[in-house]
Each structure stands twice: as structure tokens, then as C-alpha cells.
VOVOBA-553567 format. One record per residue (C-alpha): residue in one letter; x, y negated, z negated. Coordinates in steps of 0.05 Angstrom, whole numbers, plus 5000, padded with zeros to 4 digits. Layout:
residues N
AXYZ...
//
This chain:
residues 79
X789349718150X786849068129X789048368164X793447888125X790347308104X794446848148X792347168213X785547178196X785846478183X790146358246X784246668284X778746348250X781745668265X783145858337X775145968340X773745338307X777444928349X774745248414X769445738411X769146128481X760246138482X755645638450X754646038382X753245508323X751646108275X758146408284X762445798286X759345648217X760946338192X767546268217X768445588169X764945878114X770046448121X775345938117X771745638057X771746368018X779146498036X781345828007X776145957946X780046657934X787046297939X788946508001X789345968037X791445188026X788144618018X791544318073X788944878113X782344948093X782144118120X784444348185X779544858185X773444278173X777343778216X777744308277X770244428270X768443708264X772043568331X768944168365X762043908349X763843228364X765943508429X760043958443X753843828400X749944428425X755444788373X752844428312X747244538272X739944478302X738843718301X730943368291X725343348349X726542528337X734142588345X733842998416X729342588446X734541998434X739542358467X734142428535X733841708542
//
């Protein structure tokens, strides 16, 4: 039996705003996931913001969970 839209969104916002490993690919799946449901109707606006805004702080928080950045950019970060 399928999950209801709700709790799948539940959960994929529960990964977004704290992923348990360092796994960028999947934390990008999980907001392109987010993305699809909202583009299907099944979720809000409002929640598909929450979605973005939970994954924006997780990044912000741990940048190893983002996408890969530049050789220039990393060695800024090593000084």
C-alpha cells in the first residue's frame, strides 16, 4: 500500500532538515522529491518553501552536504 503524500513529505523534510550521514546526492533527491510532489499538487507552496528553506539551513550548517564546490573555493576555506 502506497504512502500518503503528507507522510512522505513529513519524512522528506525530516531528512532535509537533518540528514543522519553526509549524503549530498540523496539530500538533493530528497528536495527534488519535494519539488515533484508539489509539481503533482500534492503538496503546498508553503510547504514546498519549507522544504528549500530546511535544505538551505542544513547546508548552511554543514557544507560537506551541498553540492561539490570549485578547486578555487576549497582552498579558501584551508586558509
Amino acid at each position: 500500500m502506497a504512502r500518503p503524500d503528507e507522510e512522505r513529505y513529513s519524512d522528506l523534510l525530516r531528512h532535509l532538515a537533518a540528514p543522519s550521514t553526509i549524503d549530498p546526492d540523496g539530500l538533493v533527491e530528497s528536495l527534488r522529491e519535494v519539488e515533484r510532489l508539489h509539481s503533482m499538487g500534492h503538496v503546498t507552496s508553503a510547504q514546498l518553501n519549507a522544504a528549500r528553506d530546511a535544505y538551505a539551513a542544513t547546508v548552511a550548517r554543514e557544507p560537506r552536504q551541498g553540492a561539490p564546490r570549485s578547486p578555487e573555493t576549497r582552498a579558501d576555506e584551508r586558509e
